[in-house]
PADO-335740 format. One record per residue (C-alpha): residue in three letters; residue number from 0; z, y, x. Coordinates in Angstrom, 3 decimals, always signed. Layout:
BEGIN
+-------+------+----------+----------+----------+
| lolum | pake |        Z |        Y |        X |
+-------+------+----------+----------+----------+
|   ALA |  NUM |        Z |        Y |        X |
...
+-------+------+----------+----------+----------+
***
This chain:
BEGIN
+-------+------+----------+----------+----------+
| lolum | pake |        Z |        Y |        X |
+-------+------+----------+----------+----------+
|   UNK |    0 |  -97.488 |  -97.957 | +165.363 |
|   UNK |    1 |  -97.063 |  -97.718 | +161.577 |
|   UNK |    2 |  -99.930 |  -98.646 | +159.182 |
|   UNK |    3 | -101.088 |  -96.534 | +156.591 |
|   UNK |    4 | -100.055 |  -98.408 | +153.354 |
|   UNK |    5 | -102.478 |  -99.537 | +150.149 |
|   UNK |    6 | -101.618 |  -99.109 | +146.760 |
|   UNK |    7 | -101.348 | -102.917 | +146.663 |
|   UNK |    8 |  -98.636 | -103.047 | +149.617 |
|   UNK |    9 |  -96.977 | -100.263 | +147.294 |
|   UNK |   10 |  -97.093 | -102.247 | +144.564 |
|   UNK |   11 |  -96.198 | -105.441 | +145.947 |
|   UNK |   12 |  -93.080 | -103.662 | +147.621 |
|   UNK |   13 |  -91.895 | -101.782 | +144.282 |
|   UNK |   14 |  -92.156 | -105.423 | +142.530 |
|   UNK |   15 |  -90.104 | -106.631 | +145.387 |
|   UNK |   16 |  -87.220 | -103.872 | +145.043 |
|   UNK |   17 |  -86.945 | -105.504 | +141.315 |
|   UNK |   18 |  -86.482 | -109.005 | +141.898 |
|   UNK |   19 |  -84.539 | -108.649 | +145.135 |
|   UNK |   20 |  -82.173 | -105.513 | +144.397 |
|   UNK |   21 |  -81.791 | -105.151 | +140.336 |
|   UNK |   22 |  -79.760 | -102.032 | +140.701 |
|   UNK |   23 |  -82.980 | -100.341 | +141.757 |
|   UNK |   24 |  -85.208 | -101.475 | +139.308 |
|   UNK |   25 |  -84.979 |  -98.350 | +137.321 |
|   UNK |   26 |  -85.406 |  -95.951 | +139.694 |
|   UNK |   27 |  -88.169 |  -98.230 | +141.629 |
|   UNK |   28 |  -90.049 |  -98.139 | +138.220 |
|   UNK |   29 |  -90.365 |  -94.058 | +137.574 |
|   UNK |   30 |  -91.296 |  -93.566 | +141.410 |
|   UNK |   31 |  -94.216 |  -96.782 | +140.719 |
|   UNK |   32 |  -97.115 |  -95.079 | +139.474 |
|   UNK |   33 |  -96.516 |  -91.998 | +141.527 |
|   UNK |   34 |  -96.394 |  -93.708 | +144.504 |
|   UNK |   35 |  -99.255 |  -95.711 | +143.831 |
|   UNK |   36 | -101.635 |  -92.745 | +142.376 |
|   UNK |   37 | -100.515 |  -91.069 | +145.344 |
|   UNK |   38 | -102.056 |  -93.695 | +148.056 |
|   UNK |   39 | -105.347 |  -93.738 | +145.908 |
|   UNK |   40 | -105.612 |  -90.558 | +146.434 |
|   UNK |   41 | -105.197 |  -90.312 | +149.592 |
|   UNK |   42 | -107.307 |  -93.194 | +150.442 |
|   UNK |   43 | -110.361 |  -91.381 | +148.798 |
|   UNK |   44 | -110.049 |  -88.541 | +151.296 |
|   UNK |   45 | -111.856 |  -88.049 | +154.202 |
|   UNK |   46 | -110.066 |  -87.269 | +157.303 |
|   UNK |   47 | -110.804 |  -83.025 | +158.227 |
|   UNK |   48 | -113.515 |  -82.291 | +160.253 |
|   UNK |   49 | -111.837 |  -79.286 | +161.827 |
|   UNK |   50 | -107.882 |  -79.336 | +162.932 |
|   UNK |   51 | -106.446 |  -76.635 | +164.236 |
|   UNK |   52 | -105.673 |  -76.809 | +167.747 |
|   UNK |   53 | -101.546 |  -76.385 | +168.912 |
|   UNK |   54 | -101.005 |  -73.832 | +171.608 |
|   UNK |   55 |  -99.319 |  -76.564 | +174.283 |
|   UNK |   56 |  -97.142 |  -73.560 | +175.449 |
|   UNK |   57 |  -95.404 |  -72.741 | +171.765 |
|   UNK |   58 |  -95.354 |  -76.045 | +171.398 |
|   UNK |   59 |  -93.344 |  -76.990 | +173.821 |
|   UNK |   60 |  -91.132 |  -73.964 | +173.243 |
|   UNK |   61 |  -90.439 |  -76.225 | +170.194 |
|   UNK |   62 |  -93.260 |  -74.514 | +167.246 |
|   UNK |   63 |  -94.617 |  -77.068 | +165.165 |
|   UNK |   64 |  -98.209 |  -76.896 | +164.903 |
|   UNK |   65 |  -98.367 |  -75.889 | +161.497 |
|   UNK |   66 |  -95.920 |  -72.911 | +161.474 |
|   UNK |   67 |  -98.593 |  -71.644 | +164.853 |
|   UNK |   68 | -101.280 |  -70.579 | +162.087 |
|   UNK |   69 | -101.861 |  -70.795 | +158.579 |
|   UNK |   70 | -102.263 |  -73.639 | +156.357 |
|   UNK |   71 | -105.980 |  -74.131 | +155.089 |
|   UNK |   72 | -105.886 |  -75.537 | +152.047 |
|   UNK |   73 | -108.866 |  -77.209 | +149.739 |
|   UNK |   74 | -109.457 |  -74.881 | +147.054 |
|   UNK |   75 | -110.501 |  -77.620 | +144.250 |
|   UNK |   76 | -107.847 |  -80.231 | +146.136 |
|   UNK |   77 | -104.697 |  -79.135 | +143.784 |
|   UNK |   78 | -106.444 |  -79.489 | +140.135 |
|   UNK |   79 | -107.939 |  -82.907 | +141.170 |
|   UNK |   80 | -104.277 |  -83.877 | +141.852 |
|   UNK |   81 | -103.019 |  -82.887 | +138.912 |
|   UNK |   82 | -104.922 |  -84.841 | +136.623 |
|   UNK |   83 | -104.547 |  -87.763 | +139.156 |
|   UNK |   84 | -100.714 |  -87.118 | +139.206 |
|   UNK |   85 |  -98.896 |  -85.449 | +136.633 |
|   UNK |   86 |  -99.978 |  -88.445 | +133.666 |
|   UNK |   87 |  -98.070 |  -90.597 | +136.750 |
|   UNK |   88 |  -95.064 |  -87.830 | +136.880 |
|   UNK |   89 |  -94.865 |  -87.559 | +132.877 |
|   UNK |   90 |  -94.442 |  -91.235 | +132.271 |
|   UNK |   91 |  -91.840 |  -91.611 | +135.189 |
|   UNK |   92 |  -90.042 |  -88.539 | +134.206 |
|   UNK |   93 |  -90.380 |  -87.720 | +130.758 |
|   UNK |   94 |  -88.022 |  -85.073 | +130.586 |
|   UNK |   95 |  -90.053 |  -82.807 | +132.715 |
|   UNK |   96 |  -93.263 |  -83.453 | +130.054 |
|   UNK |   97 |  -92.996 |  -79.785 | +129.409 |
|   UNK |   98 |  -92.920 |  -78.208 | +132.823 |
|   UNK |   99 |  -95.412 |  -80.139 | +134.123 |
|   UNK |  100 |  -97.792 |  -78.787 | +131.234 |
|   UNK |  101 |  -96.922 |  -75.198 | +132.364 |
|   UNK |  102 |  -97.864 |  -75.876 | +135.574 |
|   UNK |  103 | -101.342 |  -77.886 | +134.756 |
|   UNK |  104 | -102.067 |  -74.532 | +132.672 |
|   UNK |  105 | -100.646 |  -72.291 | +135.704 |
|   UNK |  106 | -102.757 |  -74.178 | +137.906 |
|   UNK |  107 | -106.088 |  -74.235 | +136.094 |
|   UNK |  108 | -106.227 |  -70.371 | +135.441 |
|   UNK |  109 | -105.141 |  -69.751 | +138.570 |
|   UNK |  110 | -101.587 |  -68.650 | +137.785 |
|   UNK |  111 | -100.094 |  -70.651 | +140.471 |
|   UNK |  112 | -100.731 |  -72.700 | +143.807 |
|   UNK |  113 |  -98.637 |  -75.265 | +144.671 |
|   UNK |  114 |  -99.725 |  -75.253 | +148.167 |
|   UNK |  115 |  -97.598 |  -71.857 | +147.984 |
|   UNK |  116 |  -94.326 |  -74.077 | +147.508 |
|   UNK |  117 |  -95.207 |  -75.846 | +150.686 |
|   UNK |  118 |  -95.630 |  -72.786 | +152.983 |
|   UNK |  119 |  -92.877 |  -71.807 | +151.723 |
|   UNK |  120 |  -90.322 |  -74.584 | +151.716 |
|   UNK |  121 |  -91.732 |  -75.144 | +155.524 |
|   UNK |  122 |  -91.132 |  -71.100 | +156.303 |
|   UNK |  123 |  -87.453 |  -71.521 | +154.967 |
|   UNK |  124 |  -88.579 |  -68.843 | +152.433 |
|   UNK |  125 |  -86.296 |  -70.155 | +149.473 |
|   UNK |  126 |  -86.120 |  -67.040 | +147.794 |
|   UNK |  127 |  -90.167 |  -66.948 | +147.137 |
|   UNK |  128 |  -89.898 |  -70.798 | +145.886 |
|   UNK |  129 |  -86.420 |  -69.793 | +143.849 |
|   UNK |  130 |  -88.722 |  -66.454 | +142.578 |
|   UNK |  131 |  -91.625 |  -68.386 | +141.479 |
|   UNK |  132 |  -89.812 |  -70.931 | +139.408 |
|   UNK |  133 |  -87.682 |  -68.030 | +137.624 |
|   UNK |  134 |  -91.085 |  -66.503 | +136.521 |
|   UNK |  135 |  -92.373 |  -69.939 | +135.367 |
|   UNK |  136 |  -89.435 |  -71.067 | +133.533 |
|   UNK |  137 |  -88.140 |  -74.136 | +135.823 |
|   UNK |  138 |  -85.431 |  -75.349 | +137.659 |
|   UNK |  139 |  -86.665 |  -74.435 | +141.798 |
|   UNK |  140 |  -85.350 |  -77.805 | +142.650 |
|   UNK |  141 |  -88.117 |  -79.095 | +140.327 |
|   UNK |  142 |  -90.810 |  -76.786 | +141.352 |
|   UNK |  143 |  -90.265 |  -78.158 | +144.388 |
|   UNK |  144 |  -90.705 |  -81.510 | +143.231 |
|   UNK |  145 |  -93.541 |  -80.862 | +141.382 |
|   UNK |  146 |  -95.323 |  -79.064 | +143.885 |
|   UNK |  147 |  -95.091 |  -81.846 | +147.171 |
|   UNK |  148 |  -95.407 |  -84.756 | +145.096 |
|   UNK |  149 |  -98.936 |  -82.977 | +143.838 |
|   UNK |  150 | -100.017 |  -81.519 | +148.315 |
|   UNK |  151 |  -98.544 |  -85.019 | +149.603 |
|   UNK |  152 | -101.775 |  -86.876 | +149.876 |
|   UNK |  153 | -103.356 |  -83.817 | +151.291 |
|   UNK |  154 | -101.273 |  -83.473 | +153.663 |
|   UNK |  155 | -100.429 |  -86.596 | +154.771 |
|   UNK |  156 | -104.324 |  -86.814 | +155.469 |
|   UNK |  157 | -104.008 |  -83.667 | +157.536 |
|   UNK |  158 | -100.888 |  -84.755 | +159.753 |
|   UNK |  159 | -102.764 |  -87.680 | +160.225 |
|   UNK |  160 | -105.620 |  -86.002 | +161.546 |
|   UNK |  161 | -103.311 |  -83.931 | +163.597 |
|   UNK |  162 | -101.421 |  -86.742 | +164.980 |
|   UNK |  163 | -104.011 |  -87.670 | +168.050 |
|   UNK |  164 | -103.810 |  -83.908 | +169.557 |
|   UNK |  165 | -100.351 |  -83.933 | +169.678 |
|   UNK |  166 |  -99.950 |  -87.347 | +171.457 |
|   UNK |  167 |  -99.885 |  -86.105 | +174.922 |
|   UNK |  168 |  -97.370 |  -83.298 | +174.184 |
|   UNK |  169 |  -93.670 |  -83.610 | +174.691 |
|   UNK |  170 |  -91.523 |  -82.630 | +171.548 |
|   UNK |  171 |  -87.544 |  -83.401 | +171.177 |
|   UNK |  172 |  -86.411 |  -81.706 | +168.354 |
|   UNK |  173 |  -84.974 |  -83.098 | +165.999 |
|   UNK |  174 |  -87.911 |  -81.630 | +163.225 |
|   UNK |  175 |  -91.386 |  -82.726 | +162.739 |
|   UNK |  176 |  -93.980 |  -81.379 | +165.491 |
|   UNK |  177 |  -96.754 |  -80.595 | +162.798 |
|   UNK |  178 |  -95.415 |  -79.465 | +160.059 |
|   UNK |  179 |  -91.705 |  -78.664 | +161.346 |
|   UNK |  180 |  -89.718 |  -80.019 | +158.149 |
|   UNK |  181 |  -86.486 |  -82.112 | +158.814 |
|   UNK |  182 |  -87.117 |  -86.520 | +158.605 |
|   UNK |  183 |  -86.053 |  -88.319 | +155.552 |
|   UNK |  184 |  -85.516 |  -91.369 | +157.362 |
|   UNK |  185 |  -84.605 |  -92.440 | +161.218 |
|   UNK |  186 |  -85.612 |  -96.162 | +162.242 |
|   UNK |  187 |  -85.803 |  -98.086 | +165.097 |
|   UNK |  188 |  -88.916 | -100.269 | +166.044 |
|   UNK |  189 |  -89.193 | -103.563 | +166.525 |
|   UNK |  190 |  -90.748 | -103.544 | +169.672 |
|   UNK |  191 |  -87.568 | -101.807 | +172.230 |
|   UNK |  192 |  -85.596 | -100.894 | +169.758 |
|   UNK |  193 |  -86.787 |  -97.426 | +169.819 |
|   UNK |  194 |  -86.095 |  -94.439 | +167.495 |
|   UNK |  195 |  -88.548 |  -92.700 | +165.769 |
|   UNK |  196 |  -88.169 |  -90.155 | +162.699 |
|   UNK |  197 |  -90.118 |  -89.930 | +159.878 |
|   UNK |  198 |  -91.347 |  -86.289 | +158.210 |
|   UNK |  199 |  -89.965 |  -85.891 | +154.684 |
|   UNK |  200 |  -93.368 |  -83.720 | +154.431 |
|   UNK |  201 |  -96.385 |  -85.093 | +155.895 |
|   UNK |  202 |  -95.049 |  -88.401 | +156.838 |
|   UNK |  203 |  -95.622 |  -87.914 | +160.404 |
|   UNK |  204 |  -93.339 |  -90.350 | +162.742 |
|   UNK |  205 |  -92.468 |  -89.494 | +166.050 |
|   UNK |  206 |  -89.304 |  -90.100 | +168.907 |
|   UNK |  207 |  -86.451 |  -89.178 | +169.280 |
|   UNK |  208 |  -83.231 |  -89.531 | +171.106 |
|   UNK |  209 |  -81.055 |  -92.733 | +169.432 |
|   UNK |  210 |  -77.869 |  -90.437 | +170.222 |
|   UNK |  211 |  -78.735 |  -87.400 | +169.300 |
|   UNK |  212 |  -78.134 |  -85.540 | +165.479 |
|   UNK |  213 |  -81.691 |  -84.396 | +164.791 |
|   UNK |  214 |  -80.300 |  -81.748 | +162.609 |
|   UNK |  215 |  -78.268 |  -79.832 | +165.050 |
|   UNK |  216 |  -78.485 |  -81.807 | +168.402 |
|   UNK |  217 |  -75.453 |  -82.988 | +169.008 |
|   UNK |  218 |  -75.047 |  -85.795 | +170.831 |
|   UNK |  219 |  -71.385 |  -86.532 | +171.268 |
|   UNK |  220 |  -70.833 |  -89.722 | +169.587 |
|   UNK |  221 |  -67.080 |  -89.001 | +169.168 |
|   UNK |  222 |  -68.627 |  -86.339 | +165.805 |
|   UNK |  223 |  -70.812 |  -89.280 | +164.713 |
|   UNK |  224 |  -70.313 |  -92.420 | +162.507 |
|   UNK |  225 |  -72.606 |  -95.056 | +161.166 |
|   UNK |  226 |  -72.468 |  -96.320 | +157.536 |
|   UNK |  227 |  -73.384 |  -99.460 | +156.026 |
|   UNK |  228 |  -72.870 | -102.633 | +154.184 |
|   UNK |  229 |  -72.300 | -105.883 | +155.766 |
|   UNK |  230 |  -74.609 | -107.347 | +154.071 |
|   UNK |  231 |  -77.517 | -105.531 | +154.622 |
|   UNK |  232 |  -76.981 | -104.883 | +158.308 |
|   UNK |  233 |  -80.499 | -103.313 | +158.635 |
|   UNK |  234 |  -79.631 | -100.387 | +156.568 |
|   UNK |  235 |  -77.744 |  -97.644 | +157.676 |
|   UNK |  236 |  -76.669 |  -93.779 | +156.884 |
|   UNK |  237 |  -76.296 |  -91.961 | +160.073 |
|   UNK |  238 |  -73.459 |  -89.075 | +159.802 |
|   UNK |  239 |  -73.033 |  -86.243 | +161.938 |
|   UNK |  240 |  -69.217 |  -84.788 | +161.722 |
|   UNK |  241 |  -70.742 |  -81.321 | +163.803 |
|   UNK |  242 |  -72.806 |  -80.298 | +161.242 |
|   UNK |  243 |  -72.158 |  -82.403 | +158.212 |
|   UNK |  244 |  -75.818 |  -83.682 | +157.590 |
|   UNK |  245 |  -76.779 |  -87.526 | +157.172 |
|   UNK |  246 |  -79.836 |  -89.684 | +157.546 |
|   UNK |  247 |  -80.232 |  -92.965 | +155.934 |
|   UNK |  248 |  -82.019 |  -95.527 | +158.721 |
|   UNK |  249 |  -83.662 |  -98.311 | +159.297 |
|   UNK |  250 |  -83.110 | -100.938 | +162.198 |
|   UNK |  251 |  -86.958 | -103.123 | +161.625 |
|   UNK |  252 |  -85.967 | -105.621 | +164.089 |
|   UNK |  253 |  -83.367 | -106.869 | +161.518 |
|   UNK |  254 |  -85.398 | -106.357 | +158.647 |
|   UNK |  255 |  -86.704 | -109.716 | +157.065 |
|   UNK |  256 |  -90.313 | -108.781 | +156.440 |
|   UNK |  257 |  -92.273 | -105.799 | +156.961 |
|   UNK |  258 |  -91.234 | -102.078 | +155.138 |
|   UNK |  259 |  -93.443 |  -99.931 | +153.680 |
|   UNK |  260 |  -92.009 |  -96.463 | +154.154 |
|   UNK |  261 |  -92.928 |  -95.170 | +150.663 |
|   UNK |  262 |  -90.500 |  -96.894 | +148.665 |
|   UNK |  263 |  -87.718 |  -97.783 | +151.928 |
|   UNK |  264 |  -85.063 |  -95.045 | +151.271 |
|   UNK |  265 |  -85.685 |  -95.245 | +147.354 |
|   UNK |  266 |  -83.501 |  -98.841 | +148.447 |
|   UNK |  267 |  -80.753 |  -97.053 | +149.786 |
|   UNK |  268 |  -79.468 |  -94.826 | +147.646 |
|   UNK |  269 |  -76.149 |  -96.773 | +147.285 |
|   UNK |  270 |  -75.710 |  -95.349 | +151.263 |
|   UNK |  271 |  -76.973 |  -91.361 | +149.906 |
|   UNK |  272 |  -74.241 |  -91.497 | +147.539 |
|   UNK |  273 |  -71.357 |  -92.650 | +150.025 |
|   UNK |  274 |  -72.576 |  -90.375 | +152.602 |
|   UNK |  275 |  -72.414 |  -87.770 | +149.806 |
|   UNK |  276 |  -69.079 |  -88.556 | +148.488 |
|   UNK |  277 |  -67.730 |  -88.160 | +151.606 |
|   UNK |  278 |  -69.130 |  -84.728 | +151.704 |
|   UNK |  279 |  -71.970 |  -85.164 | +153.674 |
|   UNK |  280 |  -75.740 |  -83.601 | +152.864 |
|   UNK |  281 |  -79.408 |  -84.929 | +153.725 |
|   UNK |  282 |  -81.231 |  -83.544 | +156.509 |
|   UNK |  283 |  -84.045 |  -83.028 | +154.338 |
|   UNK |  284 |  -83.979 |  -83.831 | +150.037 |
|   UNK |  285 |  -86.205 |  -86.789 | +149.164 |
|   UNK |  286 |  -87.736 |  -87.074 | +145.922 |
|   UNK |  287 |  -85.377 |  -89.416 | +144.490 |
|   UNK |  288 |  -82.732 |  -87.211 | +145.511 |
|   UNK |  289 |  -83.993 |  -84.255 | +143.663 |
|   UNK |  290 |  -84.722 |  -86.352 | +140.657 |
|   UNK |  291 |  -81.335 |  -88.326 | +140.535 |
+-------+------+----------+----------+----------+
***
């Protein structure tokens, strides 16, 4: 259903956000050469030859695949990122210049492993992540940062290996079947109008109920409200009053060409900040979130 994108289609979308919405332009231009170096990467990868196989039964009980066994992760993966990724980070962010060179140097002797961050931020073990960034010196939020913007492209390229053994399996939860984090954005397709999430992780889409709070279920549309500005009809923050969590979203049959998912929410950030200001938090923190 969704294509993978190019780092031309990135590029060509990024240009877009500047000449169509200004007040973006900023933002649009720090995120541009991540984004990009990201897709390259990820483009040079070949898919895995071995995927772990999900136990239907857990499954179904509602365990992602990933949290079923452990992570195996490429052992020389992380440093090529780096050098692909952090020049990319440094010029969009220059403020974190100095943390990233801890982290190269953490990295190459084997100090640190970012992949770490990940198992960690998908176990909900937040005092390991908060732990690690105390004895490096950072901010966790950053570390954070830092350490999916450098394990996206890998493993993006393993949820999209994953995504054909799943297909057949029923999941309705509200958080990603492989990897189990919480969407960063909710859309409906252009085909039946359809909802389907998509992973702030891994990037994995999948379907779910258009009623329903992914975050805690409910479905009682008395506790929900929808956000957004008349003029851009196709954009939307979805708020749940039960639990207090939002998700910006997409409706594609209104939207007047095609989206390319990396850079979508980085255009509605106006709709993060009202859904914040009325006390609402995201499902899951995007990158421009954590960087704001």
């Amino acid at each position: 259903m969704i294509s993978q994108p190019t780092a031309e289609n990135i590029e060509a979308a990024i240009e877009d956000i500047r000449k169509k919405k200004p007040a973006f332009a900023n933002i649009a231009k720090a995120f541009r050469e991540l984004l990009i170096r990201r897709a390259l990467l990820k483009a040079e990868m070949a898919l895995p030859d071995q995927v772990f196989k999900p136990d239907p039964v857990r499954f179904s009980q509602g365990v992602s695949v990933w949290l079923q066994d452990s992570l195996i992760f490429s052992e020389d993966y992380p440093r090529k990122a780096i050098d692909r990724l952090f020049p990319a980070m440094g010029k969009g962010f220059p403020r974190i210049a100095p943390d990233l060179n801890i982290l190269k140097t953490a990295i190459t002797k084997k100090r640190f492993a970012p992949e770490t961050i990940i198992e960690a931020i998908l176990k909900g073990q937040e005092d390991l992540v908060t732990e690690t960034a105390s004895r490096l010196g950072m901010a966790p939020g950053l570390l954070q940062f830092v350490s999916l913007q450098v394990m996206k492209p890998f493993l993006e390229k393993l949820s999209e290996a994953m995504a054909p053994r799943i297909a057949h399996l029923d999941w309705h939860r509200g958080n990603c079947p492989i990897c189990g984090a919480y969407p960063e954005l909710s859309f409906l397709s252009t085909d039946a109008g359809q909802r389907w999430l998509r992973c702030s992780v891994c990037a994995h889409s999948w379907r779910y109920i258009r009623t329903r709070c992914p975050a805690c279920e409910n479905d009682d549309q008395s506790r929900m409200e929808t956000l957004f500005i008349e003029d851009l009809p196709q954009e939307r923050a979805e708020l749940c009053h039960r639990c207090k969590h939002y998700i910006v979203s997409l409706d594609l049959r209104k939207c007047p060409q095609p989206v390319v998912f990396e850079t979508a929410t980085l255009t509605m950030i106006h709709l993060d900040v009202i859904s914040q200001n009325k006390g609402y938090v995201p499902m899951a923190t995007s990158a421009w979130n954590m960087m704001n």
